[in-house]
VEXGU-634589 format. One record per residue (C-alpha): chain; y, z, x; residue in three letters. Coordinates in nm, 3 decimals. Example, Ala and Ser with C-alpha at 12.3 -4.5 7.8 and 13.67 -1.06 7.14 Angstrom:
2
[baza A [-0.450 0.780 1.230] Ala]
[baza A [-0.106 0.714 1.367] Ser]
***
This chain:
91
[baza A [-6.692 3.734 1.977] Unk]
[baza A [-6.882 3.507 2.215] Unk]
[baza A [-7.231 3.609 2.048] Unk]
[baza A [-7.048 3.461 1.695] Unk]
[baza A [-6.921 3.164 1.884] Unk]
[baza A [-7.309 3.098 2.004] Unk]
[baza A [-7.407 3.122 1.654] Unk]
[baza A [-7.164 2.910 1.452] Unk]
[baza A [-7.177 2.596 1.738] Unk]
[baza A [-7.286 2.314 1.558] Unk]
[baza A [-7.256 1.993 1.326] Unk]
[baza A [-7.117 2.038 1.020] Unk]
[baza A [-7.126 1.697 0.812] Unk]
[baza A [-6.889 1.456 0.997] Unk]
[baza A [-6.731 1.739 1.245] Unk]
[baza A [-6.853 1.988 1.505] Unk]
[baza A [-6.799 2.319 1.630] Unk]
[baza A [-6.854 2.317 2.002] Unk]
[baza A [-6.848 2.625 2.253] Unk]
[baza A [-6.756 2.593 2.609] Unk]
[baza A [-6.637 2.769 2.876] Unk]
[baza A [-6.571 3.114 2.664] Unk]
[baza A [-6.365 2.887 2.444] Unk]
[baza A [-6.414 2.757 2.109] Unk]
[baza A [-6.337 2.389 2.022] Unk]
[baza A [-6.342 2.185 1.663] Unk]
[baza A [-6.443 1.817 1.700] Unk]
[baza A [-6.295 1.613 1.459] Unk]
[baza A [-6.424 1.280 1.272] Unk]
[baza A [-6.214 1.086 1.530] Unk]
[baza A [-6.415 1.264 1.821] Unk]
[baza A [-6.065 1.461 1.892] Unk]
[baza A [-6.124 1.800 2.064] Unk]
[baza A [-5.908 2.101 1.947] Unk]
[baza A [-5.897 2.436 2.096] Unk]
[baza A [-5.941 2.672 1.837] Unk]
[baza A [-5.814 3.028 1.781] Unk]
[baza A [-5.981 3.337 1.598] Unk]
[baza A [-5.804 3.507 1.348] Unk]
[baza A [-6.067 3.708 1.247] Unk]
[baza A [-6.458 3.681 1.347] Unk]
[baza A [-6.555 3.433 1.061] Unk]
[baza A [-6.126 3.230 1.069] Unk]
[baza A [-6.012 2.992 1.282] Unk]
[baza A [-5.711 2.826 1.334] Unk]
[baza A [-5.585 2.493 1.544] Unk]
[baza A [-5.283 2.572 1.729] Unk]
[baza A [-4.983 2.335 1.621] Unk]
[baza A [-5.163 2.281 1.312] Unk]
[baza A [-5.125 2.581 1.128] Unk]
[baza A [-5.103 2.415 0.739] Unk]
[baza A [-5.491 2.401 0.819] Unk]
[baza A [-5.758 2.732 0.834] Unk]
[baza A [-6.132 2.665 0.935] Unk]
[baza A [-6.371 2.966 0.724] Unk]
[baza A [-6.674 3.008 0.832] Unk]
[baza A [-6.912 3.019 0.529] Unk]
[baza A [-7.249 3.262 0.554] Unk]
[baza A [-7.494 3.293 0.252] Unk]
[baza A [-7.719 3.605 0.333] Unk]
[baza A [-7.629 3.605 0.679] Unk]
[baza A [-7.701 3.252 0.790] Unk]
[baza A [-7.406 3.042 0.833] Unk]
[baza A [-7.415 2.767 0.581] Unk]
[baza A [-7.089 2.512 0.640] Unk]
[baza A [-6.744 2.549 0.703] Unk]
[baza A [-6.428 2.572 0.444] Unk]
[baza A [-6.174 2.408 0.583] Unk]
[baza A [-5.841 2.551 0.370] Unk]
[baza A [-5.540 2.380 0.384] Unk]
[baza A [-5.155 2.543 0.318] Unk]
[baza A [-5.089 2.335 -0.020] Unk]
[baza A [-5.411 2.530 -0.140] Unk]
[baza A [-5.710 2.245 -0.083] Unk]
[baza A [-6.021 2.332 0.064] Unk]
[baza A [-6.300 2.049 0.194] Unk]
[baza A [-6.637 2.240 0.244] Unk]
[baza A [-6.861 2.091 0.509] Unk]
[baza A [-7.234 2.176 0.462] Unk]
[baza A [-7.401 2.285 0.836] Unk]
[baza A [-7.575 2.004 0.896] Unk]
[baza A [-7.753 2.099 1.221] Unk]
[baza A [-7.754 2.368 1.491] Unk]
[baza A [-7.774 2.303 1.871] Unk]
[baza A [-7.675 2.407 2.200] Unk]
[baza A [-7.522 2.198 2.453] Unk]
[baza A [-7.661 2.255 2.836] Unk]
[baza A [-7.407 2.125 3.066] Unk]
[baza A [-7.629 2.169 3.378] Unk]
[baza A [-7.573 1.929 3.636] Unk]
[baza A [-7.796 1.732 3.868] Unk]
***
């Protein structure tokens, strides 16, 4: 899974998907960090919020945004808006 959680780390619109530490995180529009669990290798979901899934959307094998899918049946799609790695190297 930590191949997939290189490849999906990124901005998508106002939110992020951030890997770190052989853990996966969702950055919110606030800037608020949550932990996220797999369900399966392309579903996600925040523990303690569990009315919300994150999807990972792929068009021909390139990931192309995120569905977010709520309980009461909603789902926000956010377009990838840019892909980057983060080196946390210190000096």
């Amino acid at each position: 899974m930590q191949s997939t959680f290189k490849e999906l780390e990124g901005g998508y619109g106002e939110v992020k998907l951030l890997h770190e530490d052989d853990q996966f995180y969702w950055v919110d529009q606030r800037a608020l960090l949550f932990r996220l669990l797999p369900m399966a290798e392309n579903q996600f979901i925040i523990p303690g919020k569990y009315a919300l899934q994150i999807v990972i959307v792929k068009e021909e094998g390139e990931v192309t945004g995120v569905n977010l899918m709520y309980r009461d049946g909603r789902v926000e799609f956010h377009p990838r808006t840019s892909q980057w790695a983060i080196n946390y190297a210190s000096n």
